[in-house]
N, C-alpha and C positions, 0 to 999 in steps of 0.2 A: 838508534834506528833513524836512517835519513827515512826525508818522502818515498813512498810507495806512489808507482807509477803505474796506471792501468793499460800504457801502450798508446803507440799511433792512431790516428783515424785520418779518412780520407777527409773530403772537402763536404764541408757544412753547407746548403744555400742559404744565405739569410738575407734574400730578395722572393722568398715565399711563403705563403698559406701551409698549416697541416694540409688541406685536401689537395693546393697544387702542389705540392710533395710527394702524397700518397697517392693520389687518382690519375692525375697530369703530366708526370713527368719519370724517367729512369735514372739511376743512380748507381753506381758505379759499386754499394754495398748492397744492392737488391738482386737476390742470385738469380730469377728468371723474369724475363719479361712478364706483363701483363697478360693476361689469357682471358680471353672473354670467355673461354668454355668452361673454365674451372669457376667452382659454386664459391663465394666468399662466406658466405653465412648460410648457414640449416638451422630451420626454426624447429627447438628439441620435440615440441608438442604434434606437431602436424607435417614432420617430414619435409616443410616448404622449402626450396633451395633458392636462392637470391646470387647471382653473379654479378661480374664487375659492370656490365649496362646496365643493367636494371638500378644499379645500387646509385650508379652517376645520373640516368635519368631521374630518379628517385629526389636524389639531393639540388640538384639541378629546378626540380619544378617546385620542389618546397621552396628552394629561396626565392625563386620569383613569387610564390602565393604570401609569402611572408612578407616579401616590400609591396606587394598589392595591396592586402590586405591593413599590414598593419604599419607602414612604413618603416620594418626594421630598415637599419642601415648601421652608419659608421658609429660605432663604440656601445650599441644601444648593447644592453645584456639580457639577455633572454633564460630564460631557469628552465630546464628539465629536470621535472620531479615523478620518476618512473622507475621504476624495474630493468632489468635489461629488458629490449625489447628490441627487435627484425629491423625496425626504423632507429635507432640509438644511433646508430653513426651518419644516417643522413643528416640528421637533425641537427647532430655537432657541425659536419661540415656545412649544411645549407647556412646556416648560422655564420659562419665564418667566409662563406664566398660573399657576404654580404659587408663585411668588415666590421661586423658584430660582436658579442662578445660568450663564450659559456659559461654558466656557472651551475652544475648541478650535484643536486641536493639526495639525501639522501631519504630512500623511497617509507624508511620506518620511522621518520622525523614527524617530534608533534608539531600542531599551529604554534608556540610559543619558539622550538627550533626554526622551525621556517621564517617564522617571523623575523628572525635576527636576521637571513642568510639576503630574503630578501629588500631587507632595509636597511641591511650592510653594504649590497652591490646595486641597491636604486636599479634592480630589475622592473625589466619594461613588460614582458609577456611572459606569462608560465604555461610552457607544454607538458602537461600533466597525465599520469595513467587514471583510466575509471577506479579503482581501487583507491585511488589517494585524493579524487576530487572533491572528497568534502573539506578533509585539511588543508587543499590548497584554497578554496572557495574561502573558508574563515582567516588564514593568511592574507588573502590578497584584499578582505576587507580591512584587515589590521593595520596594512600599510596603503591601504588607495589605490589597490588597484579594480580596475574593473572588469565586471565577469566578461565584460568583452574581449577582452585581454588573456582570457584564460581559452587553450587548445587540448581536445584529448589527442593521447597516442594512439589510443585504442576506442574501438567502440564501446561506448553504454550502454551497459540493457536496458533494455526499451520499459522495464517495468523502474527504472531508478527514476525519483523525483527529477523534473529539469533537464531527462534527457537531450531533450533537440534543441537547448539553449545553446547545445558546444557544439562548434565546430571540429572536426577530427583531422587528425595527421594526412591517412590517407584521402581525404576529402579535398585536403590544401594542395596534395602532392597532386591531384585528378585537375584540382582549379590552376593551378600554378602549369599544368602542360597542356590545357586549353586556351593558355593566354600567350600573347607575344610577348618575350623577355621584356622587363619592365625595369631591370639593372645594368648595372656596368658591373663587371665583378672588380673585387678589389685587390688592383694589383699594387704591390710592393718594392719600394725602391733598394737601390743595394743598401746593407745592413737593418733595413726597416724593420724587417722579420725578430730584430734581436730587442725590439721595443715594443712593437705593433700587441697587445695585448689579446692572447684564443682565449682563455680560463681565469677564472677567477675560483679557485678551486679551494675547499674551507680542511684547514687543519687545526689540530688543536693549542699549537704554540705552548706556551709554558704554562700560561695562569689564562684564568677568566674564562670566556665564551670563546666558540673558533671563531677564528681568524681568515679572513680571504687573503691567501696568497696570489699575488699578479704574476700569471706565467704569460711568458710571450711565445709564439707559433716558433723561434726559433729553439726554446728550449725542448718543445718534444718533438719539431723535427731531429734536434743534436740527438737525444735518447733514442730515439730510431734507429740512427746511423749507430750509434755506440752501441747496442743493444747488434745491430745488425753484424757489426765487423766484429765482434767477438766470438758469432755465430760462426761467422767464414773463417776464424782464425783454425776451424776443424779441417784439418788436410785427410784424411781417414776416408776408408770409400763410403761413396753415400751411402749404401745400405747398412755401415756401421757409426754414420755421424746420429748426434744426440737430436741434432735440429734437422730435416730434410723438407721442402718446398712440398705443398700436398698433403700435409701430415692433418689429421681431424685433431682437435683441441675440444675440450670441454669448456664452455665461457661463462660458468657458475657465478665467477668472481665479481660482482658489482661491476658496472662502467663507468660510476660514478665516482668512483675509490680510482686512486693516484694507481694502485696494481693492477685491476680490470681496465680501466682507461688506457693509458701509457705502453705496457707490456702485453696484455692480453687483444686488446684491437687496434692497437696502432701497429704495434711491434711486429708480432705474431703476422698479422695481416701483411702487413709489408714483407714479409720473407716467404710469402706463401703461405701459409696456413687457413684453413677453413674452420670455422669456429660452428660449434652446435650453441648458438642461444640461448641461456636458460634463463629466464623470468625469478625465478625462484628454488634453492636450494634444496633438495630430499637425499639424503644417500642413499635410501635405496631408487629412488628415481633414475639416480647417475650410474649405479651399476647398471641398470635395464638401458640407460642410454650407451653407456659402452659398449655393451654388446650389439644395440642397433643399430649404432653408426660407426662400428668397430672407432672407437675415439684410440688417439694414439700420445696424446700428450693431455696429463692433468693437472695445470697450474691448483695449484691450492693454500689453503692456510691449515694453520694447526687443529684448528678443529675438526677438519674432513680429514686429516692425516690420519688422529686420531682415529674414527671410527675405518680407516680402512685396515688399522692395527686389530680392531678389537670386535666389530658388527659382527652377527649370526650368521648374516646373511651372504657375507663376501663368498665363503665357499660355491654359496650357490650357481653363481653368474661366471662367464667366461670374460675373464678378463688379461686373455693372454694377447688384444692388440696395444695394450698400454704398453709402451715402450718408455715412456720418462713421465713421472711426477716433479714436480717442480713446486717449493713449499716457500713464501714469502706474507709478510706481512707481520710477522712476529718469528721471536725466535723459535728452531725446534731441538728438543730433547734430544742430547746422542742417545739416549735408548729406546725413543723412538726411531728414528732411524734406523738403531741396530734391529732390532726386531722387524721393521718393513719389509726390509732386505732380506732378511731371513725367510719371509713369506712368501715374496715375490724376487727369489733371486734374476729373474729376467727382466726385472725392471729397474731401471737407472732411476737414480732419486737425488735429488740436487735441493739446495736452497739459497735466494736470493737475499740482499738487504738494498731496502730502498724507501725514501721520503718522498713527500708530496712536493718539499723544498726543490729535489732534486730529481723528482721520481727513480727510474733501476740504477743502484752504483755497483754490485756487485755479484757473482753468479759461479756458481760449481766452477772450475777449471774441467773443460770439454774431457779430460782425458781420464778420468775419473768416473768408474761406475757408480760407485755411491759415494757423496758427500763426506768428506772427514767428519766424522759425529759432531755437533754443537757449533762447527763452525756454518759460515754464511755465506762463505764462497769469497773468491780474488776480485779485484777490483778490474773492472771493464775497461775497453779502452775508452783513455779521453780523458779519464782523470787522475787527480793528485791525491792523495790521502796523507795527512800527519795522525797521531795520535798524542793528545799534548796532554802533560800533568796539568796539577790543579793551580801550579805558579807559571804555566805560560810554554815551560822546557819541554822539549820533544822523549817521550818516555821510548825503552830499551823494547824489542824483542818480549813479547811475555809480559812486556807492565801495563795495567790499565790503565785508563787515559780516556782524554773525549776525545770521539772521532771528529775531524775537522777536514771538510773537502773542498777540492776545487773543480769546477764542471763547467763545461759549454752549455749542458742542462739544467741552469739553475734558474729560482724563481726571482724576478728582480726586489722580491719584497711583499711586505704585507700590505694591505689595503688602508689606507687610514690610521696605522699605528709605525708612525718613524720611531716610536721606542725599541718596540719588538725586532721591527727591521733592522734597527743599528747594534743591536744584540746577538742578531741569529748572522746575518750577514754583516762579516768584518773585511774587509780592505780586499774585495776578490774572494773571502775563505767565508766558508758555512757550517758553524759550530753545529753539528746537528745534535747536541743535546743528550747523546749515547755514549755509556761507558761500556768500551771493547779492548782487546788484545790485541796483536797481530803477531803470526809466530812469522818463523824466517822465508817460511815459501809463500808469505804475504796475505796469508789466511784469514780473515778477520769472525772474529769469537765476541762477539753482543752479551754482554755479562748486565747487565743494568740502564737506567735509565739516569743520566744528568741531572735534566729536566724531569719535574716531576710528573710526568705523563703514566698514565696505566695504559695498556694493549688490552683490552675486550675482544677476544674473537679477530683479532685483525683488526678491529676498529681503535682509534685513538681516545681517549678520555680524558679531561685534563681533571683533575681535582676539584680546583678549583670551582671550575662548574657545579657541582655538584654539592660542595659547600656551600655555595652563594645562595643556591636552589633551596637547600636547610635552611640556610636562617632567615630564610621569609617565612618560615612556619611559627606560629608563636610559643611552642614550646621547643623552642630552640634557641639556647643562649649562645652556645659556640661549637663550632662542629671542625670535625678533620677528617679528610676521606683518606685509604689506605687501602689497600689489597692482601689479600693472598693468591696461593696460586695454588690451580688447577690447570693438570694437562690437556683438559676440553678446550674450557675456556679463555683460559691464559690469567691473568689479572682479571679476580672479581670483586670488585668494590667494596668496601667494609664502614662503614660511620660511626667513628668515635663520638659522640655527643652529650653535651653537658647541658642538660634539661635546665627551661627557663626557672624562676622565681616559683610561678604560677603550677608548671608542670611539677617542680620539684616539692609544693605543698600536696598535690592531690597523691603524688605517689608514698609522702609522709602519711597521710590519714586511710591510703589504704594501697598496699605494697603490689596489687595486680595491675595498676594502673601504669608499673612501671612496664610489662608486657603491651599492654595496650597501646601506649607509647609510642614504643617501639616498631610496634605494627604499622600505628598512623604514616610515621614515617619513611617506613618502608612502600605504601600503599604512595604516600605525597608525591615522591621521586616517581614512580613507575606512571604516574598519573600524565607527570609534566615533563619525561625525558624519555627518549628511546631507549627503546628497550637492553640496548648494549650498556645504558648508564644507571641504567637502575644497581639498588643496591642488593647484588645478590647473594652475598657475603652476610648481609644484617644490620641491626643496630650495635652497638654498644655503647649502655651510660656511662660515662665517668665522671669525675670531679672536676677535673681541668683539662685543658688541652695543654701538653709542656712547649712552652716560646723561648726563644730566647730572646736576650734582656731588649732587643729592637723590635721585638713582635712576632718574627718568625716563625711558622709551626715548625716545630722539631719533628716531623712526620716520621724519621727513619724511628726515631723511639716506639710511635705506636705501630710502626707496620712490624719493628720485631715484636712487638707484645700480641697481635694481632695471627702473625705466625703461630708465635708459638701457644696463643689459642689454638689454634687450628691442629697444630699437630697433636695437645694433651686432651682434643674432644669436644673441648668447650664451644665451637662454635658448630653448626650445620647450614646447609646449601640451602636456599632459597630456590635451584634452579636445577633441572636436569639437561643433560645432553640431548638435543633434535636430532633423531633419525630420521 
């Protein structure tokens, strides 16, 4: 099998900003002009509608209240740690017309997670939601920052401790267009774009704690355009294209996540699309939103797939304007698929593959009602794809292999770690750590992981983490994390664990404490890790962990021992499905 080719694009600018991309300027892959009448954002809760002025004046007066106030400027980094929220993309861009930097965190992150994200990126201000400002408050003492420093998105109720110590988003956005511009914005020379640093976005890499990835403004303006021209490569009349300018979208998906970010408000936005807001996930919430804002496209991940397969409640609701689901972030079951289809024969169902490294590489082929089962979709225009064995050699049609790409949208590397960087990023190519197929009409089929990462819900997990996190406990002499798998879920974490000296006495003189144990540690992780890394799968003791003869855990050992728990009963869930 030579290189897979994802097709032509037109011309990249990399003398710009995301916002002078998206707000400032027209592009030859943006199928209609800018419409100040058309709504960009609907806030899901209150029906509010937000259009292209309001959204520019919006970001426009936050940056000037931001270098008023707190001198952002060139390379400072700023952390938004919130929910989606009606301001989420001012914020990124006033940040960025500033020459700034973003890095946001993820809104169910303890003070221990934050702590690393923001002591990793030497953030300068955290704009934070009410809901998260106590763990950002014990954060920014953990690393110095001060509560001056800290901004809400939203308002605080007036009965919370320290209300009127914060200043608010809307507050800055009110102070920032009462003042005379107080910047220069920051303009970009030719190629600068392809360096100039928007994101500092955290993924989990192979081993240890995440990692911040350096993306520069040029890599998710490329994914724009590649995202875009793949769109327009639909010649079909509009009323039968997958993508149409105008369409409502459900924005469920995190902004924070490389999918909600990237695809869902850049992408989407830039081809026309209106997005309904949503702070926080309910499926029945989204049904009721479907039908109130007739939604017509629903990016998702596996686990809202899941329940639109299987909930009580779907028959209830109309949900005959959804025209396309779109499923990314992990892979999905061909019998999921089969069965959606079956439900909603009116509804085209697709699915994407895509990294933080590189954000969207791949998407349904437009002509296609529903997605070849298990597969991920063809490769977008703009990039190269090999698929290489385990000795280097480019694998046939049909053989597994790691995927290994090439992109205009790629990340220049990781923050502080030139290991990981000279690892994932090789000579122009980006090993992304996935073992896949590719059949002969260039389909790509996601069979495993490389790298030893779990998928949680969409979320990344790396192992390691969560080892590292066991053996600070002292009845822990050596631990291995592994998964099983659940169609909700995806990968839920499991702890093989070989109890200390100490633990393994008390459970010698009395056999309950090996339960007890067990629980503590279940309880520890949940204590100190989001809740996507908790261990929801369980404990289990054993004798050893198997290494080989260099140290390395032999993980595939206990994750089949682990399975095949799972399948003969021996293990139970920790965890149910969120409706």
């Amino acid at each position: 099998m030579a290189e897979i080719q994802g097709g032509p694009l037109p011309f990249i600018p990399d003398d710009v900003t995301v916002p002078q991309f998206l707000l400032d300027s027209q592009h030859p892959s943006r199928p209609v002009a800018i419409n100040a009448d058309v709504s960009w954002l609907i806030d899901d809760s209150t029906g509010r509608k937000m259009g292209y002025e309001e959204i520019c004046s919006r970001t426009n007066s936050l940056a000037n209240a931001l270098h008023l106030r707190w001198n952002i400027g060139e390379n400072d980094v700023v952390c938004i740690f919130s929910p989606n929220h009606m301001d989420y993309p001012a914020m990124i861009w006033a940040i960025h017309r500033l020459g700034a930097i973003v890095t946001a965190a993820n809104p169910a992150y303890t003070v221990e997670e934050l702590v690393h994200q923001l002591r990793i990126t030497s953030a300068k201000l955290i704009l934070v939601h009410s809901r998260n400002v106590d763990t950002a408050l014990a954060a920014a003492r953990a690393v110095g920052i001060s509560p001056q420093f800290i901004a809400l998105v939203d308002l605080l109720p007036a009965s919370a401790p320290g209300g009127a110590d914060f200043i608010t988003v809307p507050e800055l956005i009110k102070e920032g267009s009462s003042q005379p511009a107080s910047f220069a914005e920051r303009k970009l020379a030719p190629g600068e774009a392809r360096t100039k640093v928007a994101f500092l976005s955290f993924s989990s890499g192979t081993t240890g704690l995440p990692k911040a990835l350096i993306i520069p403004h040029y890599a998710l303006v490329a994914n724009i355009v590649q995202v875009a021209t793949f769109m327009n490569g639909d010649t079909r009349p509009m009323e039968s294209r997958r993508f149409r300018p105008g369409d409502v979208v459900y924005a469920a998906l995190p902004f924070y996540h490389v999918f909600g970010l990237a695809f869902v408000m850049h992408s989407l936005l830039f081809y026309g699309h209106t997005l309904v807001v949503v702070p926080k996930f309910n499926f029945v919430d989204m049904l009721k939103s479907i039908e109130r804002y007739r939604i017509n496209v629903l990016p998702t991940v596996p686990p809202m797939f899941v329940l639109l397969c299987k909930h009580p409640d779907v028959p209830k609701h109309d949900l005959s304007s959804v025209r396309y689901i779109h499923c990314g972030g992990a892979p999905l079951s061909g019998e999921l698929t089969t069965r959606l289809a079956q439900t909603f024969p009116h509804i085209g169902i697709g699915q994407g593959f895509g990294m933080t490294e590189a954000f969207a590489n791949t998407m349904t082929p437009l002509g296609q009602h529903v997605c070849t089962p298990g597969a991920a979709g063809v490769l977008i225009p703009g990039l190269t794809a090999r698929v290489l064995r385990a000795d280097g050699s480019v694998a046939a049609y049909g053989e597994p292999g790691q995927l290994v790409l090439r992109s205009s949208a790629m990340a220049l590397g990781y923050l502080g770690d030139e290991k990981a960087t000279k690892e994932t990023f090789v000579d122009g190519w980006l090993y992304s750590g996935d073992e896949v197929t590719v059949n002969e009409k260039g389909e790509l089929f996601v069979l495993d992981r490389v790298k030893e990462l779990l998928k949680v819900r969409g979320f990344q997990v790396a192992p390691a983490e969560i080892e590292g996190y066991l053996l600070q406990h002292a009845d822990v002499a050596d631990a291995c994390v592994v998964s099983i798998l659940d169609e909700y879920h995806g990968d839920l974490p499991l702890a093989f664990v070989v109890p200390s000296m100490s633990a393994q006495a008390r459970i010698k003189r009395d056999p309950a404490q090996a339960d007890a144990i067990k629980a503590e540690l279940v309880k520890h992780v949940a204590d100190g890790k989001a809740y996507y890394k908790q261990l929801a799968a369980g404990v289990v003791l054993t004798d050893a962990i198997p290494k080989n003869p260099s140290g390395k855990l032999l993980r595939r050992i206990l994750r089949d021992r682990a399975r095949g728990m799972w399948k003969n009963g021996e293990l139970s869930l920790g965890v149910k499905a969120k409706l």
